[in-house]
C-alpha positions as CSV (number, residue, x, y, z in Angstrom):
1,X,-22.0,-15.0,5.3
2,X,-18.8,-15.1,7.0
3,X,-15.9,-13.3,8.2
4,X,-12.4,-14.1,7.8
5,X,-9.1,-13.0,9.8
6,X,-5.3,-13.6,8.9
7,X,-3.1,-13.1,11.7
8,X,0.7,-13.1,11.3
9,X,0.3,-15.9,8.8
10,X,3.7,-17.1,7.1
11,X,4.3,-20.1,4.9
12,X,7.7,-22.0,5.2
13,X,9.0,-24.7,2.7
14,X,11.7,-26.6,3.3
15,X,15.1,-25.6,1.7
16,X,18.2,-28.3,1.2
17,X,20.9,-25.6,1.2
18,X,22.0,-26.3,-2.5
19,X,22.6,-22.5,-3.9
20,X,22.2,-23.4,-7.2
21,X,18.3,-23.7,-6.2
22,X,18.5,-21.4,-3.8
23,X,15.0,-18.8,-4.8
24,X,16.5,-15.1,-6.1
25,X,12.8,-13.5,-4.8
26,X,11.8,-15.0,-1.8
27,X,13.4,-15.0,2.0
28,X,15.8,-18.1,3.0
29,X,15.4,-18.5,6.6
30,X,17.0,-20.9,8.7
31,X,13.5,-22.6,9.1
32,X,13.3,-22.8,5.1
33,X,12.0,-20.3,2.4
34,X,9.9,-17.5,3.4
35,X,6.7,-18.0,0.6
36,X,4.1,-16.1,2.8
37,X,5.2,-13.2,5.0
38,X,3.5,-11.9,8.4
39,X,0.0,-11.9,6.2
40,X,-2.7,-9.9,8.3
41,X,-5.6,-8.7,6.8
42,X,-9.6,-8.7,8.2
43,X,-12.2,-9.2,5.8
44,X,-15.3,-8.4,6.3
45,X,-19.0,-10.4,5.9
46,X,-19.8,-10.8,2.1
47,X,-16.8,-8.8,1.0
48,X,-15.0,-9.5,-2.1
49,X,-11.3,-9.1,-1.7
50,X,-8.5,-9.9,-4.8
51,X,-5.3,-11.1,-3.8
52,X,-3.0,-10.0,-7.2
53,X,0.7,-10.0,-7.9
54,X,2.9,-11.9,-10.0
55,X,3.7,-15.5,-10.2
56,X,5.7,-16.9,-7.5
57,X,4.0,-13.8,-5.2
58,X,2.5,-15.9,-2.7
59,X,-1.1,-15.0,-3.4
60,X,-2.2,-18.9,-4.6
61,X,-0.3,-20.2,-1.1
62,X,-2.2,-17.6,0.4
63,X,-5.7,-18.6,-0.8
64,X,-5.0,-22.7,-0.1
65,X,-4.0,-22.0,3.4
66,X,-7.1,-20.8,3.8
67,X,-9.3,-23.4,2.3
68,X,-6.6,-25.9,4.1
69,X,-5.0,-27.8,1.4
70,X,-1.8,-25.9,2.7
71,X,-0.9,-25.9,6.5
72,X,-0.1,-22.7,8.0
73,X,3.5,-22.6,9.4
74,X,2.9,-19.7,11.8
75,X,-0.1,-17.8,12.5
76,X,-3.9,-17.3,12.8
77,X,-6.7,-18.1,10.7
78,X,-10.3,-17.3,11.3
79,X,-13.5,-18.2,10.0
80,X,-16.7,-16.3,11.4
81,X,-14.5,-15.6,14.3
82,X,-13.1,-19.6,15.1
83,X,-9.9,-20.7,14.8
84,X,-9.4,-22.8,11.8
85,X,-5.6,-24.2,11.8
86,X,-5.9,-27.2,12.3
87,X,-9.6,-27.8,10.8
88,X,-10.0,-30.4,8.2
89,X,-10.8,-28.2,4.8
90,X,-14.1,-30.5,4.5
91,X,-15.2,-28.9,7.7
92,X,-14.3,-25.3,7.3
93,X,-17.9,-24.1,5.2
94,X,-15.5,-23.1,2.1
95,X,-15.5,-23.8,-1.5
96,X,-12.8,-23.6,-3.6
97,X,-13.3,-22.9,-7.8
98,X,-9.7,-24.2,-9.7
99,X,-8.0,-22.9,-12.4
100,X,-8.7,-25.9,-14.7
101,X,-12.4,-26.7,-13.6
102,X,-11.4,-30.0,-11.8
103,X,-14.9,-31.5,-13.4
104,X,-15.4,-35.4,-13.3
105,X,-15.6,-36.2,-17.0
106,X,-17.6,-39.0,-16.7
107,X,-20.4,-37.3,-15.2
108,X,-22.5,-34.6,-16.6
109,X,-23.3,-31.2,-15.6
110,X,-26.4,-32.3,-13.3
111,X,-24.7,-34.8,-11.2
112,X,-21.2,-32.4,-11.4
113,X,-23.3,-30.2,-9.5
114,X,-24.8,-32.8,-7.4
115,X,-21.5,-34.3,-6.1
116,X,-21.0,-32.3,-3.7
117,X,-24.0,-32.4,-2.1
118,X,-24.9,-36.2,-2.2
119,X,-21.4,-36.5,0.0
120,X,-22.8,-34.4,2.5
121,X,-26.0,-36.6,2.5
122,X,-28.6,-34.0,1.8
123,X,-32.1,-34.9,1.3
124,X,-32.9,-35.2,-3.1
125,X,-35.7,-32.7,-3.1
126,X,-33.1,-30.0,-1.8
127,X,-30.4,-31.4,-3.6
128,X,-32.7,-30.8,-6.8
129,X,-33.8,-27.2,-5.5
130,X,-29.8,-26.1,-5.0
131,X,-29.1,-27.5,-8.6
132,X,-31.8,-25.6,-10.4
133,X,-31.1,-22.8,-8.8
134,X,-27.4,-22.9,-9.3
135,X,-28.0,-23.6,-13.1
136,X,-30.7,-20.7,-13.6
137,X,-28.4,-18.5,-11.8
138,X,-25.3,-19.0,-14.1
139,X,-27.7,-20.0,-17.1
140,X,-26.8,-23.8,-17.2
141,X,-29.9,-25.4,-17.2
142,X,-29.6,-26.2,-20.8
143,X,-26.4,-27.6,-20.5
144,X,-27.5,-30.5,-17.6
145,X,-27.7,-33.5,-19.2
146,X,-24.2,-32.8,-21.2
147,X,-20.8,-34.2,-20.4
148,X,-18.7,-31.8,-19.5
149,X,-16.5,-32.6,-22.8
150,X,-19.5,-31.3,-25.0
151,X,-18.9,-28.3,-23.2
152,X,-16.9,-24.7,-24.3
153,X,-14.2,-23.5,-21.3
154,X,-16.6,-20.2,-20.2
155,X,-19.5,-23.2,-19.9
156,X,-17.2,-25.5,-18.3
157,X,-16.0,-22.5,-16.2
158,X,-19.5,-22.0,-15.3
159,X,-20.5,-25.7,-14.0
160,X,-17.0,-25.1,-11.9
161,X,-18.5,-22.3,-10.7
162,X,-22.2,-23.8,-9.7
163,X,-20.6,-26.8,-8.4
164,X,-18.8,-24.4,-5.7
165,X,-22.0,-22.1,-4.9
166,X,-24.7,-25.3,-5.1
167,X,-23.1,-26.1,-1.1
168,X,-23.6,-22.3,-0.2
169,X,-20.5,-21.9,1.3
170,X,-19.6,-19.2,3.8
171,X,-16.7,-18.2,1.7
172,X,-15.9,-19.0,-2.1
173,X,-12.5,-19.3,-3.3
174,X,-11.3,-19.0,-6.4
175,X,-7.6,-19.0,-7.7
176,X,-7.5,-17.5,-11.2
177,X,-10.7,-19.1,-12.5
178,X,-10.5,-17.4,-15.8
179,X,-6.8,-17.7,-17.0
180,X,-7.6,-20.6,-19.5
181,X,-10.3,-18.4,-21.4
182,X,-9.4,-16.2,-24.2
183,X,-9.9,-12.7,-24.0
184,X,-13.5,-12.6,-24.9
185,X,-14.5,-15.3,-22.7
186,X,-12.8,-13.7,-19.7
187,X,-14.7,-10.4,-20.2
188,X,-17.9,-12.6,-20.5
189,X,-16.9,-14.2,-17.1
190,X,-16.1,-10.9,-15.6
191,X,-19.4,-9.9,-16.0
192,X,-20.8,-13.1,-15.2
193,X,-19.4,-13.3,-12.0
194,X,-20.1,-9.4,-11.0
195,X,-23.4,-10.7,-11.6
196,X,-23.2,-14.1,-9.2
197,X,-22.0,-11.8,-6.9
198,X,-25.2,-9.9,-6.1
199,X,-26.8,-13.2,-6.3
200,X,-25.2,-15.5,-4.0
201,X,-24.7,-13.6,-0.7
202,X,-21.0,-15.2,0.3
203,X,-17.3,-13.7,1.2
204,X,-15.3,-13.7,-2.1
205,X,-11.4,-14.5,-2.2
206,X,-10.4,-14.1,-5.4
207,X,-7.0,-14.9,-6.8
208,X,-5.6,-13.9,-10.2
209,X,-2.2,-11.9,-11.7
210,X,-4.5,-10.3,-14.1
211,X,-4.9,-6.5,-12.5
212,X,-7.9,-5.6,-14.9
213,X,-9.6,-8.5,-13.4
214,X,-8.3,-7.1,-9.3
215,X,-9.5,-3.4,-10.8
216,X,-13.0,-4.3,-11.9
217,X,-13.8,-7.1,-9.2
218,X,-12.9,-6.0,-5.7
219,X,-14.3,-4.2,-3.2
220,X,-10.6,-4.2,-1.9
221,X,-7.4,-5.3,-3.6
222,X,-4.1,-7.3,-1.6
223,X,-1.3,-6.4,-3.7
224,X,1.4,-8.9,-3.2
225,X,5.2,-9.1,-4.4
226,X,8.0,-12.0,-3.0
227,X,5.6,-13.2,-0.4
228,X,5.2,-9.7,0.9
229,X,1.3,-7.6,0.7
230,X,2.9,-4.5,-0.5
231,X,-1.0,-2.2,-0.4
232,X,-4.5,-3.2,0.7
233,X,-7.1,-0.4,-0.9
234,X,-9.9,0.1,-2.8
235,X,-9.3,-0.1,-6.4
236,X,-9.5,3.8,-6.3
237,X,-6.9,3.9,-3.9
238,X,-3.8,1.6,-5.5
239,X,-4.6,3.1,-8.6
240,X,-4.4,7.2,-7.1
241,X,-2.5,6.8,-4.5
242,X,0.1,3.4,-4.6
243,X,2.0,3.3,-1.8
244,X,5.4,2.4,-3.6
245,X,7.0,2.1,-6.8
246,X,6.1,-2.1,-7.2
247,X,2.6,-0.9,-6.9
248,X,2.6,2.0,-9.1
249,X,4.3,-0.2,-12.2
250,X,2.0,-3.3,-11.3
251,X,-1.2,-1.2,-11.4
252,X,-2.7,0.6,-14.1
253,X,-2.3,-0.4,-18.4
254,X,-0.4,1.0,-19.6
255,X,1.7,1.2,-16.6
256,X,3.2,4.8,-14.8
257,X,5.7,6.3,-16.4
258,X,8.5,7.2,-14.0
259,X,11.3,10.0,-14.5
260,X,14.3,10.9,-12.7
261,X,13.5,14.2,-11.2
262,X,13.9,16.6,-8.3
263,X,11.4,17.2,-5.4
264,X,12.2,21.0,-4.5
265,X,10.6,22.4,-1.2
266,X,9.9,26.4,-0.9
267,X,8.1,27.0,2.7
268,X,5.3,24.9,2.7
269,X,5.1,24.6,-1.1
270,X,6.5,21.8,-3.2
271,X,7.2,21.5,-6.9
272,X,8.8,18.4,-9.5
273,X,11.2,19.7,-11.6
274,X,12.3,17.0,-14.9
275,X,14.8,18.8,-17.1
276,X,13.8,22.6,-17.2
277,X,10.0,21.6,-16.7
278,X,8.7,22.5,-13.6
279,X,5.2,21.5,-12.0
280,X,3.7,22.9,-8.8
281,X,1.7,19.7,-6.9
282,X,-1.4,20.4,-5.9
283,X,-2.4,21.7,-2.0
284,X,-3.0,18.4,-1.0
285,X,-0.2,16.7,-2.1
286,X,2.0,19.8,-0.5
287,X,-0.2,19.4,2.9
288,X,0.6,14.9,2.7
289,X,4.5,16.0,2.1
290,X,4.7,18.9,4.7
291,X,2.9,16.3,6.9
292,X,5.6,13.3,6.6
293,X,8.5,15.8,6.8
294,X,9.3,16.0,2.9
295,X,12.8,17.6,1.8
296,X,14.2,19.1,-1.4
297,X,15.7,15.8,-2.6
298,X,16.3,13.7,-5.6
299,X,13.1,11.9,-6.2
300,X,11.5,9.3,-8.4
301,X,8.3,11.4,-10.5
302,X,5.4,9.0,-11.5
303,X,2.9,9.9,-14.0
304,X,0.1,8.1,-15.3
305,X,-0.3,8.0,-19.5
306,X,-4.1,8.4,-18.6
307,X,-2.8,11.9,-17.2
308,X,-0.7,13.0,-19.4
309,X,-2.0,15.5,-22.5
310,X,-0.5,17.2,-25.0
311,X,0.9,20.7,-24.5
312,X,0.3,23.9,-27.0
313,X,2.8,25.9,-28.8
314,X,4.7,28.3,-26.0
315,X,3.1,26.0,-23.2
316,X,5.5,24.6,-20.5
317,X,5.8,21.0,-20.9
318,X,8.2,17.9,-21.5
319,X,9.0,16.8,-25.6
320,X,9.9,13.2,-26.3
321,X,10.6,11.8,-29.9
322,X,7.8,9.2,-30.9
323,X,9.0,5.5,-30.9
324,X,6.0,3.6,-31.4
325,X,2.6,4.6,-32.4
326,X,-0.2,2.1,-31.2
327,X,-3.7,2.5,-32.9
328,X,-6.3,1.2,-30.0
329,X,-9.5,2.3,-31.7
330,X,-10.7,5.7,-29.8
331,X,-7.4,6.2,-28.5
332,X,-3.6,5.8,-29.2
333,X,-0.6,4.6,-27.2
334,X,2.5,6.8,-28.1
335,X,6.0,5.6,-27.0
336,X,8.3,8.0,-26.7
337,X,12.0,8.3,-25.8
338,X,11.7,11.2,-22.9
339,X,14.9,12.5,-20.9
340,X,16.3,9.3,-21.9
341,X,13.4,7.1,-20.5
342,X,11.1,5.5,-22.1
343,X,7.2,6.9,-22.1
344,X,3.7,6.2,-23.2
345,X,1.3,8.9,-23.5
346,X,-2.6,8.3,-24.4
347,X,-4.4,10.4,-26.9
348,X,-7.4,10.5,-28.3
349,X,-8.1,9.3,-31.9
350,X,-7.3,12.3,-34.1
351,X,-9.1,12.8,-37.5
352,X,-7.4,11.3,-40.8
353,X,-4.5,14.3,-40.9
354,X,-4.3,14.7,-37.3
355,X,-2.9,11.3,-36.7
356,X,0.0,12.0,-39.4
357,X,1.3,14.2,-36.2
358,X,1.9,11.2,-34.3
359,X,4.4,8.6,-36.5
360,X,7.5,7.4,-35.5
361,X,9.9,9.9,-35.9
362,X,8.2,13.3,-34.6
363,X,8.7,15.5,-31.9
364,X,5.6,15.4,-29.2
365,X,5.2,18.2,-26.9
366,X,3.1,17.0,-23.6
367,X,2.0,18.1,-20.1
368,X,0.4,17.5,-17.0
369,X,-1.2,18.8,-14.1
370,X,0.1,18.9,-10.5
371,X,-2.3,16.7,-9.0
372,X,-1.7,13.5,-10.3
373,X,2.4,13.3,-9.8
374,X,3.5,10.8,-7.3
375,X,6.9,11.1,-5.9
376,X,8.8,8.0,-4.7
377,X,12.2,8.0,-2.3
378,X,14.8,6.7,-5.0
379,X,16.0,4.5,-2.5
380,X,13.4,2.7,-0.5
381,X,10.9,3.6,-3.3
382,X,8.4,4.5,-1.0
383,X,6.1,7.2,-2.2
384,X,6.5,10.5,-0.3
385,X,2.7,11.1,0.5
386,X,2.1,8.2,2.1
C-alpha cells in the first residue's frame, strides 16, 4: 500500500573524544560517529525487504528512522512519495512490531488489539470488524479474553503481530520479531508470517541478524556491515553471486569456504588454480571477468560446501584430512584441514559402512565444478565478476 524511498540517509551520534570509547567498526567523523551511511534504497508497493547484518550493523537505526523514533541526521525519507523527516511517527501510516512484544499486561488480547484503534477514535463496530479479523487471520480468536501472561512467546508474538496489522498500516515494521522464540517457534513464525503476508496487503521492513530468516522472507535482502549496505538482491542473488567477501561469509550455512589461490588468464579463458588443482570457470564467468578487465593475479577462491562433492579414484580434485564429522540427519558436515585452511564439505548420508569413510582422521578426496567458484581481489575483497 505504500512506497518507501531512502535518500542519502546517515545517522550521527554524538562522540566525547575519549579513545578508550572510541567504536573499532563504525566511522568517527568530526560531526560524531557514523551509525548509518549514505543509505539509498527504493522499495517498492507491498514489497517485502530484510535489512540483515550483524549487531552493531546499523540495520535496527535504520528501520526506527523510518518509523521516526530516531531523527535522520542527513537525508531523505519517503512515504508514498511525501517527505517524512520531520513527521511525527503517529502520523506517518506505519506500524512498528518489537522484539519483546511491548504488550500492556494488564489488558488482554482483545483490548491489546483494540488500543490502538480506540486512540485513533474509530467507530466500535469497525473497531470489532478489524479485531476479528486480525485474530482469525493469525488464529487468536481463542486466545481474546486471556492476559497476555497466560500466553506462550509464538502467541504472544502473534497478538504483537495483530496489534500492528489491526490499524492497516501502509508499511509494517518489524525489528527481529522472532529472536526470543526457540528454534521451533521461530520456524512456526516463519511460516506464519509468509502466510500474513499474502493476507495483509502492506510494504514489509523486516529486521533480523538471522540470514535463514533474510533467505526465506524477502523478496529482496539489504545486507549491511559497520553502517555500510554492502549488497541489495534477491535472495538468489547474494547467495550466487555476493558481491564481496563480507557477503559471501555472512550468507549461506554453513558459510563459503575460501582458499588462497591463483586466478590465471589464457586469451579469453580463465582458470583457479589451489595447489596442483586446477578448475576451468565456466563461459559466463570468463565472459563477467573478460568484461571487468580480469588479470592473472593472486586471488581469493570461494566455494560453497553445498557445491562441493566428492571426487573418484584418479579424478582431479583437492584432499583435506577430516577434523570434525557432523551427523545432520540426511546429510553430514565434514571439516577438514585443506591447504592449510579450514573447510566444510556436505555429503549426503551414507549407509552404515559408508559413513566409517568419513571419521576424524581420514583422507577425503573432493571436487567441484567451474561454475560455482567466486573469485575475490585479496585486497579490496571485491569479487572479480561483479
Amino acid at each position: 500500500m505504500a512506497t518507501v524511498s531512502l535518500k542519502h540517509i546517515e545517522k550521527v551520534y554524538p562522540f566525547s573524544g575519549d579513545s578508550k570509547k572510541k567504536p573499532t567498526n563504525l566511522k568517527v567523523t568530526d560531526d560524531g560517529v557514523l551509525a548509518v551511511e549514505d543509505f539509498n534504497l527504493e522499495i517498492g508497493d507491498e514489497e517485502f525487504i530484510v535489512l540483515v547484518g550483524p549487531s552493531g550493523c546499523g540495520k535496527s537505526t535504520t528501520l526506527r528512522m523510518v518509523a521516526g523514533l530516531e531523527d535522520i541526521t542527513r537525508g531523505e525519507l519517503y512515504i508514498d512519495g511525501k517527505l517524512v523527516n520531520d513527521v511525527a511517527p503517529k502520523d506517518r501510516d506505519i506500524a512498528m512490531v518489537f522484539q519483546n512484544y511491548a504488550l500492556y499486561p494488564h489488558m488482554t488480547v482483545r483490548q491489546n488489539l483494540e488500543f490502538p484503534l480506540k486512540i485513533h477514535k474509530m467507530d466500535k463496530a469497525e473497531i470489532n470488524r478489524r479485531v476479528e479479523q486480525a485474530a482469525d487471520i493469525l488464529d487468536i480468536t481463542q486466545y481474546l479474553d486471556r492476559k497476555p501472561k497466560a500466553l506462550s512467546g509464538g502467541q504472544r508474538q502473534r497478538v504483537a503481530i495483530g496489534r500492528a496489522i489491526v490499524r492497516e498500516p501502509k508499511v509494517l515494521l518489524m525489528d527481529e520479531p522472532l529472536s526470543n522464540l526457540d528454534a521451533k517457534l521461530r520456524n512456526q513464525m516463519r511460516a506464519e508470517i509468509i502466510k500474513l503476508r499474502q493476507r495483509i496487503k502492506t510494504t514489509f521492513i523486516y529486521v533480523t541478524h538471522d540470514q535463514t530468516e533474510a533467505m526465506t522472507l524477502g523478496d529482496r535482502i539489504v545486507i549491511m556491515k559497520d553502517g555500510v549496505v554492502q549488497q541489495v538482491g534477491t535472495p538468489h542473488e547474494v547467495f550466487n553471486e555476493p558481491k564481496n567477501l563480507f557477503v559471501a561469509g555472512f550468507i549461506g550455512v554453513p558459510q563459503m569456504n575460501i582458499y588462497d589461490g591463483d586466478l590465471v588468464k589464457n586469451g579469453e579463458k580463465y582458470s583457479v588454480r589451489l595447489g596442483d588443482y586446477e578448475v576451468a570457470l565456466s563461459d559466463k564467468k570468463c565472459a563477467n571477468l573478460i568484461k571487468n578487465g580480469a588479470e592473472s593475479k593472486k586471488v581469493k577462491v570461494g566455494v560453497r560446501p553445498q557445491h562441493i562433492s566428492v571426487a573418484k579414484d584418479g579424478e582431479a580434485g583437492l584432499t583435506g584430512k577430516i577434523d570434525v564429522s557432523e551427523m545432520m540427519g540426511s546429510e553430514m558436515h565434514i571439516h577438514l584441514n585443506v591447504l592449510g585452511q579450514e573447510s566444510i564439505i556436505i555429503i549426503p548420508t551414507m549407509d552404515e559402512n559408508g559413513s566409517d569413510l568419513y571419521k576424524m582422521g581420514n583422507d577425503v578426496h573432493f571436487k567441484f565444478p567451474g561454475n560455482v567458484i567466486q573469485v575475490f581481489d585479496p585486497e579490496t575483497e571485491e569479487n572479480l565478476e561483479y
